[in-house]
NUVOPA-316318 format. One record per residue (C-alpha): residue in one letter; x, z, y. Coordinates in steps of 0.5 Angstrom, whole numbers, plus 500, padded with zeros to 3 digits. Each point is the difference from the previous one (the first is absolute). Example, Ala and Ser with C-alpha at 12.3 -4.5 7.8 and 13.67 -1.06 7.14 Angstrom:
2
(pt 'A' (525 516 491))
(pt 'S' (502 498 507))
This chain:
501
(pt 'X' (544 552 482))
(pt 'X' (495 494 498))
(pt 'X' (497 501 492))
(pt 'X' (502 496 496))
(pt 'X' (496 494 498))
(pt 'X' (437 427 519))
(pt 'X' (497 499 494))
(pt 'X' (500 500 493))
(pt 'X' (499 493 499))
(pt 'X' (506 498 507))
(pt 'X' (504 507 496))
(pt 'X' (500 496 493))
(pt 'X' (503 493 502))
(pt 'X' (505 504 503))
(pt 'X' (503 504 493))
(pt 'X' (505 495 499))
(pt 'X' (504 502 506))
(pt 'X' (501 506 497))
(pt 'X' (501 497 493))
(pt 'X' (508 503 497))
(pt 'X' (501 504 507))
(pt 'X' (500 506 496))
(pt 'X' (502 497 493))
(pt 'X' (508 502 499))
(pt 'X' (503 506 505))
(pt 'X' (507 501 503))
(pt 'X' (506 500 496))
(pt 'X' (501 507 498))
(pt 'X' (493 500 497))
(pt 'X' (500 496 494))
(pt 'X' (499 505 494))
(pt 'X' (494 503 505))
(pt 'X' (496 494 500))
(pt 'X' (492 500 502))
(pt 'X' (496 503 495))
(pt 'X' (505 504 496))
(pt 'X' (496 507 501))
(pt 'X' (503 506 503))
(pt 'X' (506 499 504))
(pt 'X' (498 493 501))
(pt 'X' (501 497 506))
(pt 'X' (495 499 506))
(pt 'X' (498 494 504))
(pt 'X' (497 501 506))
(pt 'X' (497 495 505))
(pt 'X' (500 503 507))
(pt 'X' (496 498 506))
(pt 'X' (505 499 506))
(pt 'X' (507 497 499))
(pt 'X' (506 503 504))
(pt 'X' (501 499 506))
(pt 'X' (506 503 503))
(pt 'X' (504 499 494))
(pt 'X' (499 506 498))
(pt 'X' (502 504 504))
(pt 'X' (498 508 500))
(pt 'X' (498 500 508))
(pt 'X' (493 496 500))
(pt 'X' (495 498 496))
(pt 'X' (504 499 494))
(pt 'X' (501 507 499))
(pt 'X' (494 500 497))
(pt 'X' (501 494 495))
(pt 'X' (506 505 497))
(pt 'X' (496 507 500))
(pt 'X' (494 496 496))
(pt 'X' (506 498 494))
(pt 'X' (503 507 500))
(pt 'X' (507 497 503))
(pt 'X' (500 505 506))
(pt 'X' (499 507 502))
(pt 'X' (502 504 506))
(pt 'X' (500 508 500))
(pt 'X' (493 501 499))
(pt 'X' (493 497 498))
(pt 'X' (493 499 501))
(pt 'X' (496 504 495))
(pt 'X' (493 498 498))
(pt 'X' (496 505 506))
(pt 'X' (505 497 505))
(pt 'X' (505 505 499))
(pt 'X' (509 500 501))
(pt 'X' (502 502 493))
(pt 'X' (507 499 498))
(pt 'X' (504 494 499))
(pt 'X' (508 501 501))
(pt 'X' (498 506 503))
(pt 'X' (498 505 496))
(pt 'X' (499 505 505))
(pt 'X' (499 500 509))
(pt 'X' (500 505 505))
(pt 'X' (499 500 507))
(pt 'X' (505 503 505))
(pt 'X' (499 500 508))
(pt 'X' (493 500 500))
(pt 'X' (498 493 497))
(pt 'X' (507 496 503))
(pt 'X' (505 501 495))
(pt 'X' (498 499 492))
(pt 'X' (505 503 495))
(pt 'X' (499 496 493))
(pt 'X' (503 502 494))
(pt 'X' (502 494 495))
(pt 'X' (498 500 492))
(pt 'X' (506 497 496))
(pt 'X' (499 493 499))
(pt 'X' (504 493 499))
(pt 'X' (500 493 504))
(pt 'X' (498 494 496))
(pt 'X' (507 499 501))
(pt 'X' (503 506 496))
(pt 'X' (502 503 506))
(pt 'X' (497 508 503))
(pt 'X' (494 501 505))
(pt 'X' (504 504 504))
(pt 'X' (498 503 507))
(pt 'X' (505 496 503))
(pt 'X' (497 494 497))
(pt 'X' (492 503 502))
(pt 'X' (503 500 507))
(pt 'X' (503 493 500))
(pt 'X' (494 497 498))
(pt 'X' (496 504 505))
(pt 'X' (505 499 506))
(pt 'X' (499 492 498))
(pt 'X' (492 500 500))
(pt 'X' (500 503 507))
(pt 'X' (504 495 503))
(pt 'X' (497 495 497))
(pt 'X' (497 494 505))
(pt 'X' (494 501 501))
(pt 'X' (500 508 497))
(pt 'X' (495 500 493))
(pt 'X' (493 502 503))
(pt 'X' (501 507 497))
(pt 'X' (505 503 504))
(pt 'X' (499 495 507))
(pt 'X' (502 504 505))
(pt 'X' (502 506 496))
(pt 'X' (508 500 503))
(pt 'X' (501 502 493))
(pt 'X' (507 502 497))
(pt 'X' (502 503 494))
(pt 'X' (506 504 497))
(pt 'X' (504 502 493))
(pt 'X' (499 509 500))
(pt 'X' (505 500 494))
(pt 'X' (500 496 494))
(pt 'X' (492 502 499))
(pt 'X' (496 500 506))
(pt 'X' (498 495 506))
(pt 'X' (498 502 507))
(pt 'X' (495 495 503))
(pt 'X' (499 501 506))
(pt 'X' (496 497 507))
(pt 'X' (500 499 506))
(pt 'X' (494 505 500))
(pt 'X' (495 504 496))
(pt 'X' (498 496 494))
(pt 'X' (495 504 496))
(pt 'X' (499 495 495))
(pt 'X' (507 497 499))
(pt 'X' (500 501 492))
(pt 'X' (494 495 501))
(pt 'X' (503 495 504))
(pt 'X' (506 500 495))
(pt 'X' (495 498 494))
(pt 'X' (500 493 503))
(pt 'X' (503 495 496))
(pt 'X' (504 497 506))
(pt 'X' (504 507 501))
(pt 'X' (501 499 491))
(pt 'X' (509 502 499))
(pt 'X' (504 495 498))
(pt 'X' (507 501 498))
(pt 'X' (506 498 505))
(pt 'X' (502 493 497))
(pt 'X' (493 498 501))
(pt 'X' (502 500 508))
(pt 'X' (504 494 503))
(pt 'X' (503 500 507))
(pt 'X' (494 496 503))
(pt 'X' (494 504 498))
(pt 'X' (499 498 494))
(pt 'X' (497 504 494))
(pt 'X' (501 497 494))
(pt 'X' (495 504 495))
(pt 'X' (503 496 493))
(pt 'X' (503 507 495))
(pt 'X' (500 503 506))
(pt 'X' (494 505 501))
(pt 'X' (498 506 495))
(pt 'X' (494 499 497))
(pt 'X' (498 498 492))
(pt 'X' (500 492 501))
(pt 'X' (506 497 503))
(pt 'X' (501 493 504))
(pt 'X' (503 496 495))
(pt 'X' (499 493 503))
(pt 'X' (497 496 506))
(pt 'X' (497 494 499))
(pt 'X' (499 498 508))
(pt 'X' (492 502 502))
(pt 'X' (497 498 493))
(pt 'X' (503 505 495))
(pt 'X' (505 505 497))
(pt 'X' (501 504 495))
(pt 'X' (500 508 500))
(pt 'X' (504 504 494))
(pt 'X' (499 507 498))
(pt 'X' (505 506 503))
(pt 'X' (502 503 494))
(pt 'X' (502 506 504))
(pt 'X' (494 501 505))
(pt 'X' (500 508 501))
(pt 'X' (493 499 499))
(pt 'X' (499 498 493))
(pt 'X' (502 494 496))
(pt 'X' (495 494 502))
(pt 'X' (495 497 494))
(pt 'X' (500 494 502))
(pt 'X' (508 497 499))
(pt 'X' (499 495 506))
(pt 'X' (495 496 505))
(pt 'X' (500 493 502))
(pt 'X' (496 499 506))
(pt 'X' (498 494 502))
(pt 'X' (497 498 507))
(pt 'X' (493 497 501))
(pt 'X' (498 500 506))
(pt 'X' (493 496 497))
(pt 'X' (495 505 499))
(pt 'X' (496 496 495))
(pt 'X' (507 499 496))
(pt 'X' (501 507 499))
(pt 'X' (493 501 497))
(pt 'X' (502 494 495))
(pt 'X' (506 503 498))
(pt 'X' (498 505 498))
(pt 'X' (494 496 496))
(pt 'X' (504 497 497))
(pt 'X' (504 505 498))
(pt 'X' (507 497 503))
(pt 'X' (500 507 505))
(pt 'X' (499 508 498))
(pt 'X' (499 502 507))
(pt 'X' (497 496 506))
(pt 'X' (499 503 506))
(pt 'X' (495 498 506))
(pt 'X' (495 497 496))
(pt 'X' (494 495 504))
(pt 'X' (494 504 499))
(pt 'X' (497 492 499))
(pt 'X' (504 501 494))
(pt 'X' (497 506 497))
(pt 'X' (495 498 497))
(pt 'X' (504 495 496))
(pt 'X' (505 504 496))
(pt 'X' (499 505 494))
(pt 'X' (496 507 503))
(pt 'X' (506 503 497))
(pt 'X' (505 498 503))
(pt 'X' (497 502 508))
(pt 'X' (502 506 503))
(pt 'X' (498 502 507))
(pt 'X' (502 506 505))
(pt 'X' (497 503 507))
(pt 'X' (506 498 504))
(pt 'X' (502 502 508))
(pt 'X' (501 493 501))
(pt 'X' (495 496 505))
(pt 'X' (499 493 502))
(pt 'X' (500 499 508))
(pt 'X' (500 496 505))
(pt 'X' (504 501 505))
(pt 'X' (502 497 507))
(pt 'X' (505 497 505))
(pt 'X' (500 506 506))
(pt 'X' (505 497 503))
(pt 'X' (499 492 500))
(pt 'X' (495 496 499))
(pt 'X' (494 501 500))
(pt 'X' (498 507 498))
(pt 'X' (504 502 506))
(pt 'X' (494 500 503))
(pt 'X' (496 508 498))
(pt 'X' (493 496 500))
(pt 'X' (501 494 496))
(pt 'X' (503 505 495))
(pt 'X' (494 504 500))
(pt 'X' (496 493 499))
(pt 'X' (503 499 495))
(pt 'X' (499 507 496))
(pt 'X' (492 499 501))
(pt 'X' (501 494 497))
(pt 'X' (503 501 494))
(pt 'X' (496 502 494))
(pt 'X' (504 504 497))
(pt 'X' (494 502 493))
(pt 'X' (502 492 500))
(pt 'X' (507 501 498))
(pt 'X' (499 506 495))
(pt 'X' (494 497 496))
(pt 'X' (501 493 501))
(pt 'X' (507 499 499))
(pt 'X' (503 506 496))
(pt 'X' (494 501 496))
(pt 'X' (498 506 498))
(pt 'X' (507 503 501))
(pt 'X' (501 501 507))
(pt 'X' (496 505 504))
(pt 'X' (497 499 507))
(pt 'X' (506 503 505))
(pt 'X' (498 505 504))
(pt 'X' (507 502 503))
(pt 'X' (507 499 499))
(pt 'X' (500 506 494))
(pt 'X' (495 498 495))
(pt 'X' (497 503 494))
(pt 'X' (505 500 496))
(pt 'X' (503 506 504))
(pt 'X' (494 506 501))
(pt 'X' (501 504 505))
(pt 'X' (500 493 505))
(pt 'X' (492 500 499))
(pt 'X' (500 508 503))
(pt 'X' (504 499 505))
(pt 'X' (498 492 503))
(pt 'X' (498 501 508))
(pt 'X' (497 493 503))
(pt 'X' (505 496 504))
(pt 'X' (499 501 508))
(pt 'X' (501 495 507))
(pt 'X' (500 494 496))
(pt 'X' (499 494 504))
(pt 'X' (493 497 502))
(pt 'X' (501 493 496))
(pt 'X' (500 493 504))
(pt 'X' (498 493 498))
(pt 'X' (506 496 497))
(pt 'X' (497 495 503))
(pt 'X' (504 494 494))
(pt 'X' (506 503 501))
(pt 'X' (505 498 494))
(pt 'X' (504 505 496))
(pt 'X' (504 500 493))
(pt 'X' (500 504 495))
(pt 'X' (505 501 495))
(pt 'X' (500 503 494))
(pt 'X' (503 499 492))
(pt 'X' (498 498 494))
(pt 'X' (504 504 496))
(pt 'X' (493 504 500))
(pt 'X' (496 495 498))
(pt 'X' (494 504 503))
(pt 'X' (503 500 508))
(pt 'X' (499 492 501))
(pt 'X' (493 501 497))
(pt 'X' (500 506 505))
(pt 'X' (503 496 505))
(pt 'X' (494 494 500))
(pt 'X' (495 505 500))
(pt 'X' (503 503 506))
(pt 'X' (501 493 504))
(pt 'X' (492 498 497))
(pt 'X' (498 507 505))
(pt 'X' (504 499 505))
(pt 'X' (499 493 501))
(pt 'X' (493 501 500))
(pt 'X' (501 506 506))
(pt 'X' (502 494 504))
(pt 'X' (508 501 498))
(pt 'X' (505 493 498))
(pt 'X' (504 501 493))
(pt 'X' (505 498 497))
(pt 'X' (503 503 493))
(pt 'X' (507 501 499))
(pt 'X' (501 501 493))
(pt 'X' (507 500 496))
(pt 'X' (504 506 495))
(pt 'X' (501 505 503))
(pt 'X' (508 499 500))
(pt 'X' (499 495 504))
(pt 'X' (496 503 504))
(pt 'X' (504 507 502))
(pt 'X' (504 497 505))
(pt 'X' (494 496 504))
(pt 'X' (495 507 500))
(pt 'X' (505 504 502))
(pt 'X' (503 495 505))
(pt 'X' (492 500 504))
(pt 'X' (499 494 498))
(pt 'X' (492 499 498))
(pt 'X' (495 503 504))
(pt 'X' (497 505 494))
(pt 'X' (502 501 492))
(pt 'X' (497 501 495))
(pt 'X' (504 506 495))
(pt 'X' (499 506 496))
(pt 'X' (504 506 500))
(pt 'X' (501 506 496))
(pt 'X' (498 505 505))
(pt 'X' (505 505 496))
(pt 'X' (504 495 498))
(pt 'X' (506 502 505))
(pt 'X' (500 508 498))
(pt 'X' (494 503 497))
(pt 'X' (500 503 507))
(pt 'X' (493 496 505))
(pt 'X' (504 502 507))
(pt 'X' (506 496 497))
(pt 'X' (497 494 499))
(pt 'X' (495 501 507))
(pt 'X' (507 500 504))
(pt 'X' (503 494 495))
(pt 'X' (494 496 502))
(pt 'X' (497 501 507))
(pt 'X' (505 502 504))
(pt 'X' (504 497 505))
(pt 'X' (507 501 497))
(pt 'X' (496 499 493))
(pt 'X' (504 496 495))
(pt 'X' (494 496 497))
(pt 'X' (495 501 505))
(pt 'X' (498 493 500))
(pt 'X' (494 501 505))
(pt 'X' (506 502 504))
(pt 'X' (496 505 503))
(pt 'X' (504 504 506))
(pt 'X' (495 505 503))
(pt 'X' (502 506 503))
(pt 'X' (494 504 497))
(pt 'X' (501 499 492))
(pt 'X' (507 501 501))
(pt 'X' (499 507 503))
(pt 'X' (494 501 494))
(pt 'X' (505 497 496))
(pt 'X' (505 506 502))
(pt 'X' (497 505 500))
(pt 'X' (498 499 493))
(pt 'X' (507 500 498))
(pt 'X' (501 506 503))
(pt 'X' (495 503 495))
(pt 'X' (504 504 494))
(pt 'X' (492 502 496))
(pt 'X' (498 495 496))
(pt 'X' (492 502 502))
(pt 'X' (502 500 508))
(pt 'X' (505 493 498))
(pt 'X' (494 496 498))
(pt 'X' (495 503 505))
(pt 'X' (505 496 506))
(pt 'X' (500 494 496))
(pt 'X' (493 499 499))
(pt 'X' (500 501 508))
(pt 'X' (506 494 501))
(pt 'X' (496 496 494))
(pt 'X' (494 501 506))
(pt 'X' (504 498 505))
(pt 'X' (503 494 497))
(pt 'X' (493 498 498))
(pt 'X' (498 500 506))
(pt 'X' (505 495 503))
(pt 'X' (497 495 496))
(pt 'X' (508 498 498))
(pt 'X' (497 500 492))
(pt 'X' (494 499 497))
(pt 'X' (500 503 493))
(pt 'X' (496 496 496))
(pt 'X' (500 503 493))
(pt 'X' (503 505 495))
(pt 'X' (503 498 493))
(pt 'X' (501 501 494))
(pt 'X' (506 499 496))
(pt 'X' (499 495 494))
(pt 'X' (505 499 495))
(pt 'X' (500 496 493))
(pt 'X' (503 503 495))
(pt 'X' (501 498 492))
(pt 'X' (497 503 495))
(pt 'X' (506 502 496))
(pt 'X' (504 503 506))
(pt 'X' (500 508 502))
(pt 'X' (501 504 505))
(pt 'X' (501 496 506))
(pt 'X' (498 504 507))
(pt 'X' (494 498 504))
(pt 'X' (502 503 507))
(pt 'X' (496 501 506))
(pt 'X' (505 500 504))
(pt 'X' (503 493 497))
(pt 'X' (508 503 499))
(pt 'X' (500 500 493))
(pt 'X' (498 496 494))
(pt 'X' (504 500 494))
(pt 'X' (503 506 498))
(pt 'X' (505 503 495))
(pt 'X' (493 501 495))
(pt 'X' (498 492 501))
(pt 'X' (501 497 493))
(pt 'X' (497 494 496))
């Protein structure tokens, strides 16, 4: 039975390109316009534009967690814990292998019940999704209806943290009309969340409505229109001139030009990297990979570039996550690093970060200097996805949430660094971190999970595959007049049903 229920100067002369983005809203939004007080709409610049017309299986995702469209069966809580989302409740059957969740009454955006029929569809369609959302590769997962109420998950093995892995955004439940027979998933008043997707405009906009009927509570804010931005200084010179209620992502070289007020930062999980090609090019080559890591200095980046909001990397897990410190082991077996002797490499990276092209010069001033040719590669990332994951560039500058994909620190180690990972964009295969990888899997105590994750962290480190190169901090600008917006560690969530204007 379920209950009931950079610079300033550069930044001022581009505020005219933003001027009217956010000057009227969509078109069931005209007794909400900006400045009406409670219940008000919301306007918000987001850094990355969609990538893959929003689909729930990539990256996208995380554009429909952060505007509370979508949510799956559980959530992230602020210690990294799975909490109830569409589930109420979970117990685990067969030791971990199966998964019995009971559903909370809740209604899709489209007026129809979230029943165990529903839950299983939507599971069923992310697990053959191609490629597999990063949280659940190589899980063989399936799931069934137990009744009106209740949904058996099960994997092809043991899964101690699967509640974890169903916190992901890309594992979120829609209802049936959202899936066509081509794969496709249309989230348009198709999810559950607070917000609804009303209106799609192309990579540049859309507009959002409150859910009256979220099970969750009615949403203060009556609507979102989000505008894409991808320029770092536009964003800060929307909300300095007040055409935007929330921009996230903004430019540490922008901070100091925006009222005190209006910044807010947060420790996050998410690194700044360098990682390279191990299977073409280049760095195929252990030596020049570890002549490139000694060449690197990485307080550079961290003091230089990001300006006080970073931390020097000390490993995959940063200090936003505590017991990494404890637990950190020095990587082993690196190889001795050769002469590159002028050889030429790329490096691609994007500029939907502002930080990661100036990161990027500062790595090609090192390694030309150690004797290395560089070439950069930069563009957004939406145009850039296909190439990086293509081998197409000898390193890429990114960064990545390390809890990002299940708040779990294996999950991401086996998405990003193992042979059949689904990010690894060091496409590293080594028989060594696969096997470390593993056994960290097989864990089911958290202490003993993360003790085997930091010995996979050292081994990977010593392949010299990624070179981590700072720690970040979140910083995002919000006006003044708004309340209650979410500043997530884990970066899932950003307007809830509490944020209002």
């Amino acid at each position: 039975m379920r209950t009931p229920r950079l610079r300033l100067i550069a930044g001022l002369l581009l505020t005219p390109l933003l001027a009217g983005c956010f000057s009227s809203s969509g078109e069931n939004s005209s007794s909400d316009s900006p400045g009406s007080g409670e219940g008000g709409r919301l306007r918000v610049a987001l850094a990355f534009p969609p990538a893959q017309n929003y689909s729930p299986y990539g990256q996208d995702a995380f554009s429909l967690s952060r505007l509370g469209v979508a949510e799956g069966l559980t959530r992230l809580d602020a210690n990294g814990t799975a909490v109830p989302a569409l589930a109420e409740s979970w117990s685990s059957e067969e030791g971990g292998k199966s998964w019995v969740f009971t559903l909370r009454d809740a209604k899709f955006q489209d007026g129809t019940d979230v029943t165990a029929k529903a839950v299983a569809s939507a599971l069923t369609h992310a697990a053959e999704a191609e490629p597999a959302p990063p949280a659940i590769s190589g899980a063989k997962l399936t799931a069934e209806a137990v009744g009106d109420g209740q949904v058996k998950v099960t994997t092809a093995t043991a899964d101690p943290v699967l509640p974890l892995r169903l916190t992901n955004p890309s594992l979120s439940v829609f209802s049936a009309k959202a899936y066509g027979k081509d794969g496709k998933v249309n989230p348009v008043g198709t999810a559950t969340g607070p917000f609804e997707l009303t209106k799609i405009t192309g990579d540049t906009a859309a507009t959002l409505d409150r859910y009256d009927d979220y099970w969750g509570g009615r949403a203060q804010a009556s609507g979102i229109d989000v505008e894409f931005v991808a320029d770092g200084t536009a964003r800060a010179n929307a909300l300095r001139t007040e055409d935007v209620d929330i921009a996230e992502s903004i430019p540490v070289a922008q901070v100091a030009s925006l009222d005190k007020g209006t910044i807010h930062e947060v420790n996050t999980a998410r690194n700044s990297s360098l990682y390279l090609n191990t299977q073409e090019g280049v760095f195929t080559d252990a030596g020049l990979r570890a002549a490139a890591r000694e060449a690197i200095d990485t307080s550079a980046v961290a003091k230089g570039v990001y300006d006080g909001y970073a931390e020097k990397a000390k490993g995959l897990f940063g200090p936003a996550l505590t017991w990494a410190s404890g637990k950190r082991t020095e990587p082993t077996g690196r190889a001795k690093a050769t002469d590159p002797k002028g050889k030429s490499i790329t490096i691609a990276t994007y500029d939907d970060r502002p930080e990661l092209p100036e990161t990027a010069q500062v790595l090609q001033q090192q390694l030309q200097k150690a004797g290395f040719k560089v070439k950069l590669e930069v563009r957004t990332y939406a145009r850039l996805e296909s190439d990086l994951l293509a081998k197409k560039f000898d390193a890429v500058v990114s960064t990545r949430n390390m809890m990002l994909d299940t708040g779990d620190p294996v999950t991401v180690l086996a998405s990003d660094y193992t042979c059949d990972g689904s990010y690894n964009l060091s496409f590293l295969c080594d028989k060594n971190v696969d096997k470390l990888v593993a056994d960290a899997q097989a864990e089911s105590d958290p202490g003993k999970r993360q003790d085997a994750a930091m010995k996979a962290e050292a081994a990977i480190l010593g392949t010299d595959a990624v070179v981590p190169l700072a720690h970040l901090k979140a910083v995002v600008g919000i006006a003044t007049s708004v309340k209650g917006a979410v500043l997530d560690p884990y970066e899932r969530q950003l307007v809830g049903t509490g944020t209002r204007r």
